[in-house]
N, C-alpha and C positions, 0 to 999 in steps of 0.2 A: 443455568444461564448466567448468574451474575457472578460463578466461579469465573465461567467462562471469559466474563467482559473482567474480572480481576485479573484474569493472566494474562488478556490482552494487553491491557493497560499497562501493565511489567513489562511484556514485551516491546512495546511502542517504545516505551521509555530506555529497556536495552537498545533499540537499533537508534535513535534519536543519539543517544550518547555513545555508544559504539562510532558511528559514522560522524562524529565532532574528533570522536581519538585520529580514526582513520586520515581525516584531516588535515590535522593538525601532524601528522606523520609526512603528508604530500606536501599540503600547499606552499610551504614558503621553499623548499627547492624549487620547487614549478612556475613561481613567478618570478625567480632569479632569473630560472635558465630561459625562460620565456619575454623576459620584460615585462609582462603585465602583471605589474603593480599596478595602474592606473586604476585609479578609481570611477565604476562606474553608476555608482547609488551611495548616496550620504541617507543618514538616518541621525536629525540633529548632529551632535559630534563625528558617529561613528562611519566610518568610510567604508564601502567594500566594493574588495577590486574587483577585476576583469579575469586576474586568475585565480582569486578563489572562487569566484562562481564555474569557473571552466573544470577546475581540479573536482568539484563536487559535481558538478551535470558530468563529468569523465566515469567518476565511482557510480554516480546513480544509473548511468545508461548501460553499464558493466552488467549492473544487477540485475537489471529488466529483461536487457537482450541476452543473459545466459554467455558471456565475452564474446557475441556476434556484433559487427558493426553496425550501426543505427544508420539510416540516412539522415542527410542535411536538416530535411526538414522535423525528423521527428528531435530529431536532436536539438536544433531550437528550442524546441517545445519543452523539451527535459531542461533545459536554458531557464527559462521562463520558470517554471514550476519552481527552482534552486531558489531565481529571484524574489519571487513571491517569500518562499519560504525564510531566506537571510532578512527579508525585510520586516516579515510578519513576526519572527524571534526577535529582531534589533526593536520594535515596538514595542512588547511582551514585556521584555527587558526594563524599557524605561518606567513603563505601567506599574511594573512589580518596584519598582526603587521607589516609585510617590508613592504606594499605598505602602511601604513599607513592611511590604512581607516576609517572614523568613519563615522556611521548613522547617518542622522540629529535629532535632538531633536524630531522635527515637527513628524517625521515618528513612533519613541517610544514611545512619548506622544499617539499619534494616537492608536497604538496596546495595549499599556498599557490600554485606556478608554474601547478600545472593548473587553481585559480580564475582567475587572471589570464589566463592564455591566453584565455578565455570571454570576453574583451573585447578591443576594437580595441587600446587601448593602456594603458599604467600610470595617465596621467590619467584617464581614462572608470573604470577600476576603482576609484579612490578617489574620482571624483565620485558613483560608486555609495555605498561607503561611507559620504560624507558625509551624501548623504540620508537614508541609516539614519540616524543619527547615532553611527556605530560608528567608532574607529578601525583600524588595521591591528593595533598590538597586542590590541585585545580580539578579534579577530578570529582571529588565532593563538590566543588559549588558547579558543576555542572549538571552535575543528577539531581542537588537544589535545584537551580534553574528549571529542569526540565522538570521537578514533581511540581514549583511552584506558576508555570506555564499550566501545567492540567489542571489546576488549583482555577485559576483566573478562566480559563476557558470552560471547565466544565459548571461553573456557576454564572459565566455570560452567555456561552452559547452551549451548553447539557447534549450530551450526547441522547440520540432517541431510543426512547424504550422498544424493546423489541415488541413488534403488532401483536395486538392480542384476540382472541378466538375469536369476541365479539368483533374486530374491525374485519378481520378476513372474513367471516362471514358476511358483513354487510357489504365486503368488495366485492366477492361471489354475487349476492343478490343484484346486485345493481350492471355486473355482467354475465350473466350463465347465459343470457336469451342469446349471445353472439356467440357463444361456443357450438362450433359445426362438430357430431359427432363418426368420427370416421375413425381410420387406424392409422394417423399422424402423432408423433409425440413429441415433446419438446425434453428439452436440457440444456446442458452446458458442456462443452468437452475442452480439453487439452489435448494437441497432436503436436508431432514433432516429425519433421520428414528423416525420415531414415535413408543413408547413404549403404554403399554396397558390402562395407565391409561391417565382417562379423561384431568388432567390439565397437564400432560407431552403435549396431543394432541394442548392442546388450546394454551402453552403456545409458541409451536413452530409455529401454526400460523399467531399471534400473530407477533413472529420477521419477520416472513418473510412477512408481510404486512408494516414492518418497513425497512424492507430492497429495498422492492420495491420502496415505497414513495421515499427513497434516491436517488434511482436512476432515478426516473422521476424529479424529483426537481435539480437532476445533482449536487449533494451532495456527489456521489461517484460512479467509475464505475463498471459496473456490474461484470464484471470479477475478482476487487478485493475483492467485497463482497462473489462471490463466492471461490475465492482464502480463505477465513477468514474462512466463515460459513458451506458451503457445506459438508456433509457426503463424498460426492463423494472424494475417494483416490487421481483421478487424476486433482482434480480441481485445485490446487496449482498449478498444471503446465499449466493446460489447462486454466483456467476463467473458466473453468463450460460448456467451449463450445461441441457440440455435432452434428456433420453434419452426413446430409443423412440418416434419419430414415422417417419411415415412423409414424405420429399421430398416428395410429392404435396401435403400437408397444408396444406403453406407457400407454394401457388401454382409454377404455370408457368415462373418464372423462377427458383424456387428449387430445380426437378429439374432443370433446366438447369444452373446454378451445379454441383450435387451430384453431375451425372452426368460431372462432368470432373475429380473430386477423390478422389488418392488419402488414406486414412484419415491424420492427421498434417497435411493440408495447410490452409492458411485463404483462402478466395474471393477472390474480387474483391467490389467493392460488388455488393450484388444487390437491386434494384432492386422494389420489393412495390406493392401497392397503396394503402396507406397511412404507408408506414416506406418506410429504407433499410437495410442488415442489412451485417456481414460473421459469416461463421459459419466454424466452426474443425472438421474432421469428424476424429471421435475413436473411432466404432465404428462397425464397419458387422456386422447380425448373421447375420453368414454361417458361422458355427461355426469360423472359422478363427481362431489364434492371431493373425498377424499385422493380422488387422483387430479386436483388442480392446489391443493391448498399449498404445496411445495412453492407453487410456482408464485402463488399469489402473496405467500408471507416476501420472499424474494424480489417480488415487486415493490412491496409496502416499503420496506427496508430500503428498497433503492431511492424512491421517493423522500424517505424520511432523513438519508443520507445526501442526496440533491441541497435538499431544504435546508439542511443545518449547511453545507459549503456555502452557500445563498449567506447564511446568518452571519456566520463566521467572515464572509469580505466583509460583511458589512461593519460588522464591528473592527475591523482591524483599520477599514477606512476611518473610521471614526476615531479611532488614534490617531489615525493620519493626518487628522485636524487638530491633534492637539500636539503632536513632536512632528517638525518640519519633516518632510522625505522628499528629497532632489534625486532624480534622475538623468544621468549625466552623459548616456550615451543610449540610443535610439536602437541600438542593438539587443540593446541589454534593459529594454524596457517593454514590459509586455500587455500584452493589447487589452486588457485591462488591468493593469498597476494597482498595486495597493495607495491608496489615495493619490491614483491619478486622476488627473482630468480627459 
């Protein structure tokens, strides 16, 4: 497990700076050819426009929607979250400059050689760089920034320890008497609509065998992939999760799939008549403990995950009373702001 939450935390920190390179590659052609420079949130000094929050909700809605177009409204939303995020870094920022902290060498050196490894050689790494238009050194005090960002966050607001035997248990105890036992099971799935042609079929296959690998390797969790990938409308909110159906429901090939998987495990592609799916079987309701505890550690973890975003506004709002944050356009301000009123 805490390998696990160490490769995350490498990870976070690659796409965190990854998508600052990406950036800074985009945004200042985008607010030439666009005009929006306009600043639409001050953070004390620091200003940020209208088009670098556009250029970054353009990269993040790319990523989510798989390069299908978002509607209006979700796209707001992806808006909003950029906001949030520019404002909660431009915070971070100031915080780390009063307490005066710096990363040790040891640690940048360290994440700098595991960026480089990701490439053939030192040339191709810095022909990368060039295209951002980043050097090496802005590049170190970025991955500074972001180790000393987890620095400040994970001793104010600590990530949750993953639930342990004894809490799942006691969450069982206090709900078994509501579990109806019948041949309903719950999960989580990923589908994707498949169109008529051969390599549209193969090629969504294809990710969704890549997508599984992820998450057996513990590379990413299921929920987010489903939040990213899924056709399904309500997977963004849900993970993809889907309780009390009956196998049968889902077609022939999907009791097939169901009838060779123990609770914990995630399919192979399965194959529908309009979609391709992989599913992840998380309860099966057979009144036993060990065919719910899947579902119940999943629960814990969502809660415990809830509760720290809860912590985490709060402390950032609490910044927010101590370096001024103006919000300067009503567009680009979200319906709860980081030390809004």
């Amino acid at each position: 497990y805490y390998q696990n939450r160490i490769i995350m935390h490498l990870s976070s920190c690659f796409r965190s700076v990854c998508l600052s390179l990406a950036l800074v590659a985009g945004v200042a052609s985008a607010q030439l050819m666009s005009g929006k420079n306009f600043e639409v949130v001050r953070v004390e000094k620091a200003g940020i426009s209208q088009g670098r929050v556009d250029s970054l909700a353009q990269i993040l809605a790319q990523q989510q929607a798989g390069g299908r177009q978002l509607p209006p409204e979700a796209m707001q939303q992806v808006r909003w979250a950029v906001v949030d995020n520019l404002v909660g870094q431009e915070l971070l920022k100031l915080e780390i400059k009063k307490r005066g902290l710096k990363a040790t060498t040891a640690k940048v050196d360290s994440l700098m050689k595991l960026f480089k490894s990701q490439f053939p050689s030192d040339a191709k790494f810095n022909e990368e760089l060039k295209k951002s238009g980043i050097s090496q050194a802005q590049f170190r005090e970025k991955i500074e920034q972001q180790l000393l960002t987890e620095q400040i966050l994970e001793k104010e607001v600590p990530y949750p320890a993953a639930p342990t035997d004894k809490e799942k248990q006691a969450y069982w105890e206090l709900n078994k008497k509501k579990v109806a036992i019948n041949d309903t099971i719950s999960g989580a799935w990923i589908y994707l609509n498949t169109k008529s042609s051969a390599k549209d079929f193969n090629d969504k296959k294809e990710l969704l065998k890549g997508l599984a690998a992820q998450v057996r390797l513990a590379k990413a969790p299921f929920a987010t992939l489903a939040a990213q990938y899924s056709d399904d409308a309500e997977a963004k909110k849900t993970g993809g999760v889907i309780s009390k159906f009956t196998a049968a429901s889902k077609g022939k090939n999907f009791v097939s799939a169901v009838n060779k998987m123990k609770v914990g495990d995630i399919s192979d592609v399965i194959v529908m008549d309009d979609r391709v799916a992989i599913f992840m079987l998380t309860e099966k309701n057979d009144g036993k403990y060990d065919s719910y505890k899947h579902q119940i550690e999943y629960i814990l973890r969502m809660q415990a995950e809830q509760d720290r975003a809860k912590k985490l506004k709060a402390y950032l709002d609490s910044l927010a009373k101590k370096y001024k944050v103006q919000y300067l356009n009503k567009d680009y301000t979200p319906p709860e702001a980081i030390g809004g009123k």
